[in-house]
N, C-alpha and C positions, 0 to 999 in steps of 0.2 A: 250182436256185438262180440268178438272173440277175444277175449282176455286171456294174456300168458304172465306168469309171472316174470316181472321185470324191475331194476330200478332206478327208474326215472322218477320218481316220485320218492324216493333214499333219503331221510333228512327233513321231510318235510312231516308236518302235524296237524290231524284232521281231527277236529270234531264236528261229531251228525248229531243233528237231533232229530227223531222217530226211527232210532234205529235197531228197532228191534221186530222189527217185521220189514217187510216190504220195500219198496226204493230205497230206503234208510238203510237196512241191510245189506241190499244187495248193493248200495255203491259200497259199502264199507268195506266188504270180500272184495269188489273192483281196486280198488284203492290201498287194500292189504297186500293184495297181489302183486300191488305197483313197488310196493316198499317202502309205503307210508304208516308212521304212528296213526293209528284210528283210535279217539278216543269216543267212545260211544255213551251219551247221554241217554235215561231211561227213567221212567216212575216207577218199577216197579225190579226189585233186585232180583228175582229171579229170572224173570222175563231178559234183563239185562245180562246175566252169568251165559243163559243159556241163547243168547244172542253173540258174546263174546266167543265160546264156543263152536257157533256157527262161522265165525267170520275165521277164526282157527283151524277148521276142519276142511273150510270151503267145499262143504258139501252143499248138494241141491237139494236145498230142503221141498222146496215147491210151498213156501208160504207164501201168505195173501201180500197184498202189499195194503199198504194204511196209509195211502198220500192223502186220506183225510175221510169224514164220515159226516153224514145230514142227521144231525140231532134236533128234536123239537125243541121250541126255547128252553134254553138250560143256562142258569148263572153259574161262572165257575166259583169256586172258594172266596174268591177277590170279588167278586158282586160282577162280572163282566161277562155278557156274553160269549157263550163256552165256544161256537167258532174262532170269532177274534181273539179270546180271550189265550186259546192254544194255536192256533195259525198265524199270527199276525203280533199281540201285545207283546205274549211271553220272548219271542225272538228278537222285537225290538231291545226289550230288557236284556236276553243273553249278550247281544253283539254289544251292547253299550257297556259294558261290565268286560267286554274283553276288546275293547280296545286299542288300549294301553297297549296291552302283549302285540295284539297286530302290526300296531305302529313300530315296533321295533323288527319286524320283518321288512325285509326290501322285496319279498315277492306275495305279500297275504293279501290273502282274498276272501270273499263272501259270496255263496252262493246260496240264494232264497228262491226255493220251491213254490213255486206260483199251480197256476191251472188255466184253462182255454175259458173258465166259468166264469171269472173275471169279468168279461167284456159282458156278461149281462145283467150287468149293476149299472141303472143309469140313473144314482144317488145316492148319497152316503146319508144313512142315521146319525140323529144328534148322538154326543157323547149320552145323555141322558137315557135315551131311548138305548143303545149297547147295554148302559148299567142296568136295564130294567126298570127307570124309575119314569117312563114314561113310554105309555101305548104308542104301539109301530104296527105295521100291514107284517106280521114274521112269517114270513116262510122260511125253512131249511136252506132249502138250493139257492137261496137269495144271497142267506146269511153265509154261506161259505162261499160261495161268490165272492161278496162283500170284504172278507179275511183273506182271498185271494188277490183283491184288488188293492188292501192295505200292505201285501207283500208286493207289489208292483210300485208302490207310490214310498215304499219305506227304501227300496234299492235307488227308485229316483233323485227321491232327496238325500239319502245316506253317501250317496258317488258325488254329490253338488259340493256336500258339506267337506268330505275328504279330499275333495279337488281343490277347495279353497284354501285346507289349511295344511295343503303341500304335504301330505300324506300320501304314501305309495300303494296304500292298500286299498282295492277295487273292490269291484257289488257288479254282480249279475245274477239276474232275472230269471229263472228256467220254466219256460211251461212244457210239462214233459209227453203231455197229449192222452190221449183215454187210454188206460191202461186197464186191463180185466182184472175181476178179483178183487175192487177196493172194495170197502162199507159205506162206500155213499150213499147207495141205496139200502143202507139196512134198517132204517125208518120206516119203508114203503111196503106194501102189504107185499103177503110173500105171495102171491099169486098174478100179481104186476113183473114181480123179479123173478118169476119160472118163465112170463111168457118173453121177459127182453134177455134172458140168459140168449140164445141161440145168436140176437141181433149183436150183444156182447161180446161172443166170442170168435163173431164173424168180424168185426171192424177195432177190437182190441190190439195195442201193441203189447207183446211180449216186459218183462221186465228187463230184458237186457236192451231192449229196444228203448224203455223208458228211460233208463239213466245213461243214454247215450250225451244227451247235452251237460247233465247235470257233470260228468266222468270230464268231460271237454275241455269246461270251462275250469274243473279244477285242476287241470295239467296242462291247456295250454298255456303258452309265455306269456303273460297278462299286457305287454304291448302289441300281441295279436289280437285284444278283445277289447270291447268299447264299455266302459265302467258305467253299469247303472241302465245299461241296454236288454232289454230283454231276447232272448236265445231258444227256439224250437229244434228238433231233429240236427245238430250243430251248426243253426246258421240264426245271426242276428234278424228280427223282424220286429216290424214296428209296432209300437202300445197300440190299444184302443183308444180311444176320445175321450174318455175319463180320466186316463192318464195321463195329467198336465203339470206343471211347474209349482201352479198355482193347489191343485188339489193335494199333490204331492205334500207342501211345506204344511198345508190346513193339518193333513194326517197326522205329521210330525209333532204338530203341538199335541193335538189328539191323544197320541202318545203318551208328551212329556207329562199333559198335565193327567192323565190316569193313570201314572205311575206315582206322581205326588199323593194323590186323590189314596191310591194303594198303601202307599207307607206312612199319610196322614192316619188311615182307619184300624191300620197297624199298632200304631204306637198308642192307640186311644182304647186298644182292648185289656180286658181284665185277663189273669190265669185263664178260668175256667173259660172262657170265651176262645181264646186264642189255642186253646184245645179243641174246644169243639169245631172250630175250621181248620184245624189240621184234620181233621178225622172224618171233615167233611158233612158232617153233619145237620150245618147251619151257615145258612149264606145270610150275614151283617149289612146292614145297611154300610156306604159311606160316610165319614165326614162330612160336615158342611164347612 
């Protein structure tokens, strides 16, 4: 993908999240190039300084990319499975908190990082079963599956709900396709991942190859894109069979109410409590 700096993108305002490594990065430098404000979301402030840095420098760094990682069951701080919990929950919560601002734009948009892993999920876990409070079959690769496929089904219904209420700002899909370098497998013993390295980096797309759709969709003229559709290598293609109307809105509630469920168990902690899951220390049950 050859990027010059240009500005067609002059005036416009971009926040990434995972932007301090990999696709999130490097669209940022794409996008900086273009002559757009990048505002870069991060947990960790130096990690962030020295990511802003990079998109300044627009040097090649050769970092990994982090479009995501197979962790064994792990509850985040919120009691939620740590896949859905940073792929899927947390994003819902961002875009619904920045609304407002979008609706006053006449060209904003949404662009949610999906994956091809999606399509083999053929069943979503109770809300219960995500919080941990009830046994499930876990596997890894399932569970970010799974958080892929809650990004696929959050742009469906999120483009429904914006279309009905005569809002100008669109939602697409991007699966950016296997890209080499992530930590998906850094769960898997290291001697699984010396023998698929070769397979790796024979049928890997490049990074600049990977944020080809994601760069697309956020400087094409949004009545050349289908809101809520999902987007490979810059051309719309159709969901998998899980992706429906119906599972779509279930997700939605899913959502709302584990976000209640979140600022219910919030408000019910003491000091010392409410310290110790900042710091991570102790994951709390819910609210009943």
């Amino acid at each position: 993908m050859s990027v010059m700096r240009s500005s067609d993108m002059e005036g416009k305002i971009v926040l990434i999240t995972g932007s301090t490594s990999g696709l999130g990065l490097h669209t940022a430098k794409h996008l900086y190039l273009r002559g757009a404000t990048v505002i870069l979301t991060c947990r960790d402030e130096v990690r962030g300084r020295a990511a802003v840095e990079a998109v300044q420098s627009q040097m090649d760094t050769g970092e990994e990319t982090n479009s995501g990682r197979l962790h064994l069951f792990t509850l985040s701080r919120n009691g939620i499975e740590m896949h859905f919990a940073t792929n899927a929950f947390g994003h819902f919560v961002l875009v619904n908190n920045l609304l407002s601002l979008l609706e006053k734009s006449t060209d904003g948009r949404i662009v949610i990082v999906s994956s091809g892993l999606y399509k083999g999920v053929n069943q979503i876990p109770s809300l219960r079963q995500l919080m941990g409070e009830q046994d499930w079959d876990y596997e890894p690769r399932f569970a970010y599956g799974l958080s892929k496929l809650a990004n696929c089904l959050h742009a469906v219904e999120l483009a429904g709900r914006l279309s009905a209420n005569h809002c100008s700002t669109k939602v697409y899909a991007i699966r950016p396709g296997f890209i080499g370098g992530t930590e998906l497998g850094r769960e898997t013993h290291w001697l699984l991942r010396s023998l698929a390295s070769p397979i790796i980096w024979i049928f890997s797309k490049s990074l600049d190859q990977g944020i080809e759709s994601i760069v697309n969709c956020a400087i094409t003229p949004n009545d050349e894109l289908t809101s809520g559709a999902l987007y490979h290598a810059c051309h719309e293609e159709d969901y998998g069979p899980m992706v429906t109307p119906v599972n779509a809105a279930n997700m939605w509630h899913t959502f709302t109410y584990m976000e209640q469920l979140v600022l219910n168990r919030c408000h019910s902690l003491t000091e010392e409590e409410r310290c110790q899951a900042e710091e991570g220390r102790k994951v709390l049950p819910f609210a009943s």
